[in-house]
N, CA, C and O atoms as a printed pandas DataFrame, in Angstrom:
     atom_number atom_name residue_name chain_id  residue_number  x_coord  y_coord  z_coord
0              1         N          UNK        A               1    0.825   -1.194    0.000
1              2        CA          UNK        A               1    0.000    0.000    0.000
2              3         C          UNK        A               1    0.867    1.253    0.000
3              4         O          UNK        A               1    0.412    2.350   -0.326
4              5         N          UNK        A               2    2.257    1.037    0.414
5              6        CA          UNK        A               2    2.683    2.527    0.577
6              7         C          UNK        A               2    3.389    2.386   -0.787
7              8         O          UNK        A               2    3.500    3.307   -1.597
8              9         N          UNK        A               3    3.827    1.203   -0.941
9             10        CA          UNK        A               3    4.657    1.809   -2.655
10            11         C          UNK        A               3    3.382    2.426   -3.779
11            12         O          UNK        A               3    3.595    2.949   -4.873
12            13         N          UNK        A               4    2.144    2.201   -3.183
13            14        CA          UNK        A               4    0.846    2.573   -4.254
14            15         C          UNK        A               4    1.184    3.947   -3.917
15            16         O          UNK        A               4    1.672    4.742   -4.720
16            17         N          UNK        A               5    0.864    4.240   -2.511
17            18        CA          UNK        A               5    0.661    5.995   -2.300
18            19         C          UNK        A               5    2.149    6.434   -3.042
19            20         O          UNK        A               5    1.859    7.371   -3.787
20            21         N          UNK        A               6    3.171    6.237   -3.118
21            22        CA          UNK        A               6    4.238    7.036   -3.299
22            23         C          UNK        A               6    4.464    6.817   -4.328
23            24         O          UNK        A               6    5.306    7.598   -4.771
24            25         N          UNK        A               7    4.012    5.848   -5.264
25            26        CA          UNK        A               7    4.239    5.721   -6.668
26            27         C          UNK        A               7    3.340    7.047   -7.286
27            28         O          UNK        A               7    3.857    7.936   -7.962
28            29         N          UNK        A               8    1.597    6.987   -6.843
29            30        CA          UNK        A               8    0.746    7.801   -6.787
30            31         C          UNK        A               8    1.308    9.371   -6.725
31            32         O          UNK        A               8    1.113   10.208   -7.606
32            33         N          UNK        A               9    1.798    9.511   -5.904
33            34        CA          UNK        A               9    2.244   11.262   -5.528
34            35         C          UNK        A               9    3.397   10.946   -6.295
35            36         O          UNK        A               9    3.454   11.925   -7.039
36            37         N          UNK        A              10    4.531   10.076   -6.650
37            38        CA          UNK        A              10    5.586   10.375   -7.605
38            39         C          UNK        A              10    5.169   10.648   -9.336
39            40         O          UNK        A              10    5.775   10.973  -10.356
40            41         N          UNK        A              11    4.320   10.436   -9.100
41            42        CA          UNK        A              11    3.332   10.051  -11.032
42            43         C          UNK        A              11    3.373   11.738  -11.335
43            44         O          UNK        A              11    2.999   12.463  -10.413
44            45         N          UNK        A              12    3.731   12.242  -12.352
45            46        CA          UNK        A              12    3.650   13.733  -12.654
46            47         C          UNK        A              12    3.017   13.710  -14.131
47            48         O          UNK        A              12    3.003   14.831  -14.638
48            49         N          UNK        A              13    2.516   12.738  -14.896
49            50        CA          UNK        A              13    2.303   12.668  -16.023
50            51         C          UNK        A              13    0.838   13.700  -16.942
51            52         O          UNK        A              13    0.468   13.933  -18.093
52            53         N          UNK        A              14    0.504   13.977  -15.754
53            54        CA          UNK        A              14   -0.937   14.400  -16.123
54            55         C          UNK        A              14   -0.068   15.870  -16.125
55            56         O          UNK        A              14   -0.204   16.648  -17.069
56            57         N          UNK        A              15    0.824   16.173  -14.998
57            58        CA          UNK        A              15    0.757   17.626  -14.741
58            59         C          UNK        A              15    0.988   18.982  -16.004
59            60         O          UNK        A              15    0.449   20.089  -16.013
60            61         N          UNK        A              16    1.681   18.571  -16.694
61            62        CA          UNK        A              16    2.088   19.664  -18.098
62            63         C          UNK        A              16    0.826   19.765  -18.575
63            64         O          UNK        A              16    0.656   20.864  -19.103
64            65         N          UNK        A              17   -0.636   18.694  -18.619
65            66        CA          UNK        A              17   -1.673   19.182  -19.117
66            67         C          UNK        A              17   -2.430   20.196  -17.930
67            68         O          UNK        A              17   -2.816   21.325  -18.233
68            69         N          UNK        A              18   -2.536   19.804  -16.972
69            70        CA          UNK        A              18   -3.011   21.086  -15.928
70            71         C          UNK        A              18   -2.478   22.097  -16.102
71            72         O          UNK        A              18   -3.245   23.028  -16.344
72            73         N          UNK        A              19   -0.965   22.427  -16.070
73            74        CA          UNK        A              19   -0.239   23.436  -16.922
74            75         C          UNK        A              19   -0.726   24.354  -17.315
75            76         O          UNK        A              19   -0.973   25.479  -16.878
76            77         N          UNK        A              20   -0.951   23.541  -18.694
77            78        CA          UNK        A              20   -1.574   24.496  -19.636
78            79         C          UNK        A              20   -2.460   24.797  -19.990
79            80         O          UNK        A              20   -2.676   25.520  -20.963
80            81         N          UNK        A              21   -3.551   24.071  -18.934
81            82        CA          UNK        A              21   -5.074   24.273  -18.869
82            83         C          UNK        A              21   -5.180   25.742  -18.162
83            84         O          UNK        A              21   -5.831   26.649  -18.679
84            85         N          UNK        A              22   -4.403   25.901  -16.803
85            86        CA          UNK        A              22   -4.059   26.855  -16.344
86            87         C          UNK        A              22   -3.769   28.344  -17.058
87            88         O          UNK        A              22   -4.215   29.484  -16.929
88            89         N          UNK        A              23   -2.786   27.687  -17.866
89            90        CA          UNK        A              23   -2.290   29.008  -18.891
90            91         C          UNK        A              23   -3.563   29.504  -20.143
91            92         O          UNK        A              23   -3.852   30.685  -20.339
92            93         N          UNK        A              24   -4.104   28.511  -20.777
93            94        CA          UNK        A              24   -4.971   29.029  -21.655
94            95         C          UNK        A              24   -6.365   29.333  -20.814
95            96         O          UNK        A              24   -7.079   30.080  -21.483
96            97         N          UNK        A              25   -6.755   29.102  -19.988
97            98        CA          UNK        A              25   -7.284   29.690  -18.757
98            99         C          UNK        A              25   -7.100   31.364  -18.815
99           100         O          UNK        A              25   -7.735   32.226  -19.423
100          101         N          UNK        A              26   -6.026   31.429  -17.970
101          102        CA          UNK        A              26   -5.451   32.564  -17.668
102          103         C          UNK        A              26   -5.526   33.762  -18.618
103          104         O          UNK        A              26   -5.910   34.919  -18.449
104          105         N          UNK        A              27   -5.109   33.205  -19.511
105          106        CA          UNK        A              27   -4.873   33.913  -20.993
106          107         C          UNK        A              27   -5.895   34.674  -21.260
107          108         O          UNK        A              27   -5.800   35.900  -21.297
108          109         N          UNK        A              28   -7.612   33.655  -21.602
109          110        CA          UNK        A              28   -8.947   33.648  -21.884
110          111         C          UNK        A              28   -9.558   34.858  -21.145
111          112         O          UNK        A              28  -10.473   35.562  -21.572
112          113         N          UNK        A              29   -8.838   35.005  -19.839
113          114        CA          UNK        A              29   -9.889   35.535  -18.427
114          115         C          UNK        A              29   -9.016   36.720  -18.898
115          116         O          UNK        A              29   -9.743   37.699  -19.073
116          117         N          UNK        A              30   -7.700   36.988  -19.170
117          118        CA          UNK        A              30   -7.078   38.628  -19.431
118          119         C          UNK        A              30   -7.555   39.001  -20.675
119          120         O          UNK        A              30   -7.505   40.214  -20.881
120          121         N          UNK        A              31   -8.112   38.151  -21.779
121          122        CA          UNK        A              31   -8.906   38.630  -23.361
122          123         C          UNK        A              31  -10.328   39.351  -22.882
123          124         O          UNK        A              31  -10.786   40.417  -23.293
124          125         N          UNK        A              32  -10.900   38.427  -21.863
125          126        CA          UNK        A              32  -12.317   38.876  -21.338
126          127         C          UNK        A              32  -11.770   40.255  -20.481
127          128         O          UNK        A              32  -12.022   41.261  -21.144
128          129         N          UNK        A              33  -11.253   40.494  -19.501
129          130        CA          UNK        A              33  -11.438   41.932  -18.850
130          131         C          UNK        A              33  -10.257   42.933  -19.870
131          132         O          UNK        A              33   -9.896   44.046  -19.488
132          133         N          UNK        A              34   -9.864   42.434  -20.924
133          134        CA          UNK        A              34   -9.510   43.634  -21.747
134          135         C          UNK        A              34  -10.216   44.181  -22.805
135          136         O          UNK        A              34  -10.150   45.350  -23.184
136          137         N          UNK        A              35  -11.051   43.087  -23.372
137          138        CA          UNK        A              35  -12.397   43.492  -23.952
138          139         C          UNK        A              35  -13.577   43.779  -23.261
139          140         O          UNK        A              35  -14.532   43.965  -24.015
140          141         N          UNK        A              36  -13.761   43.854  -22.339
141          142        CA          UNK        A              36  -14.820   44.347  -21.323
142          143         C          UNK        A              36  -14.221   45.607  -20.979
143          144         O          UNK        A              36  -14.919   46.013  -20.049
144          145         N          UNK        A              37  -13.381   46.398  -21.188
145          146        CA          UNK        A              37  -12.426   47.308  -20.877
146          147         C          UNK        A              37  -12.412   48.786  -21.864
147          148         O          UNK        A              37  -12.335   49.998  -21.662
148          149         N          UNK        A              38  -12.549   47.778  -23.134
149          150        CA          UNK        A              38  -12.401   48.467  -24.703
150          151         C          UNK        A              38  -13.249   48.544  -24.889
151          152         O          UNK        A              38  -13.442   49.653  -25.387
152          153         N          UNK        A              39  -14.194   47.939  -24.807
153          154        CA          UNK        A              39  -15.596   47.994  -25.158
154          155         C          UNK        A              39  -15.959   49.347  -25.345
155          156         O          UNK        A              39  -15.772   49.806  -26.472
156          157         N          UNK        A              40  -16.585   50.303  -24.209
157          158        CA          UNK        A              40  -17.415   51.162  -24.287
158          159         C          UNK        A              40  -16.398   52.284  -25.381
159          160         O          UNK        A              40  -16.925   52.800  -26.367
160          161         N          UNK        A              41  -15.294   52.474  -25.117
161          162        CA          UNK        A              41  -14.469   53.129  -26.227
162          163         C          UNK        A              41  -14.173   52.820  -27.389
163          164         O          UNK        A              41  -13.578   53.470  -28.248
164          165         N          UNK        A              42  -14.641   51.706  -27.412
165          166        CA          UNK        A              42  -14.583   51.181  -29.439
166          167         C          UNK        A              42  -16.286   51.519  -29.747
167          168         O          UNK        A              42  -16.516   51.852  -30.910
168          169         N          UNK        A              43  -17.302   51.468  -28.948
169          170        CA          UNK        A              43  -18.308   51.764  -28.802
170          171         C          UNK        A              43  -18.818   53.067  -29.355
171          172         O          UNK        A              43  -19.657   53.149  -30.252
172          173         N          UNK        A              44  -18.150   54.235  -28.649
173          174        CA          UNK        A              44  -17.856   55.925  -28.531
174          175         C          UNK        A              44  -17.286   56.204  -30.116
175          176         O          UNK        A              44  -17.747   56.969  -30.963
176          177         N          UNK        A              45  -15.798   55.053  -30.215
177          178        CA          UNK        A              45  -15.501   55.715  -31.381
178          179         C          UNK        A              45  -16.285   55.435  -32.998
179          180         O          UNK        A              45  -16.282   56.058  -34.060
180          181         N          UNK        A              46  -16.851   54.307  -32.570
181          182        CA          UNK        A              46  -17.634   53.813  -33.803
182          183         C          UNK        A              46  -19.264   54.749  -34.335
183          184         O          UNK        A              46  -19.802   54.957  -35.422
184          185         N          UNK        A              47  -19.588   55.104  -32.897
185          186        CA          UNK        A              47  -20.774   56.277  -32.638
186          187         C          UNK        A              47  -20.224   57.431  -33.527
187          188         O          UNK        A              47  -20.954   58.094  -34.264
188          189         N          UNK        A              48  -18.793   57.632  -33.394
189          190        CA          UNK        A              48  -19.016   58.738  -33.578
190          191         C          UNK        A              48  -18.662   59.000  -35.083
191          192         O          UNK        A              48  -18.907   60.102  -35.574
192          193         N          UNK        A              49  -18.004   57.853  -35.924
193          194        CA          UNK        A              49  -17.442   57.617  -36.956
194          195         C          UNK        A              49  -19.369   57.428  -37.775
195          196         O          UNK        A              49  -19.818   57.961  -38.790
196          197         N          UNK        A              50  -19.728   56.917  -37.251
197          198        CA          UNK        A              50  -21.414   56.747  -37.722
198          199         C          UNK        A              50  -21.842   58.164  -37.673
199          200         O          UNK        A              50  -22.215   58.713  -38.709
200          201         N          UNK        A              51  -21.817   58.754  -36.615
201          202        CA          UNK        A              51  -22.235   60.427  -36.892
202          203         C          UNK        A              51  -21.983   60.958  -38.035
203          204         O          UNK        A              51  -22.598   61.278  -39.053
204          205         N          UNK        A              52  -20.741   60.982  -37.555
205          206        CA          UNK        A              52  -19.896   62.047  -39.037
206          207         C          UNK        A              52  -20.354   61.503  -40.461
207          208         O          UNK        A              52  -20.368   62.267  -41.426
208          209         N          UNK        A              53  -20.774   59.999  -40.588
209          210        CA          UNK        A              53  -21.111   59.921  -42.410
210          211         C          UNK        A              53  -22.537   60.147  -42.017
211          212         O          UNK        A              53  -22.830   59.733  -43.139
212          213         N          UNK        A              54  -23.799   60.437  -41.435
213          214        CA          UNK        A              54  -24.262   61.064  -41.283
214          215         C          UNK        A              54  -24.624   62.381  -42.120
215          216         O          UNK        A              54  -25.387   63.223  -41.647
């Protein structure tokens, strides 16, 4: 039973995919609050680009 547990906690094979689940995660969540960010000012400038041909 203990060579199971320590084989168990020695096993790292999965970890590079958590990794980078982590990272494209991460990534996703800084695209979302930088476009939630830009928004109302790509918003403003497009308003106002619509005015002017107007």
């Amino acid at each position: 039973m203990r060579q199971l547990v320590s084989r168990f906690l020695g096993d790292q094979s999965g970890a590079t995919a958590i990794e980078y689940c982590l990272i494209a995660g991460s990534i996703a969540l800084m695209i979302i609050v930088v476009v939630q960010g830009i928004g109302p000012q790509l918003a403003a400038t497009f308003a106002a680009i619509t005015g002017s041909l107007n």
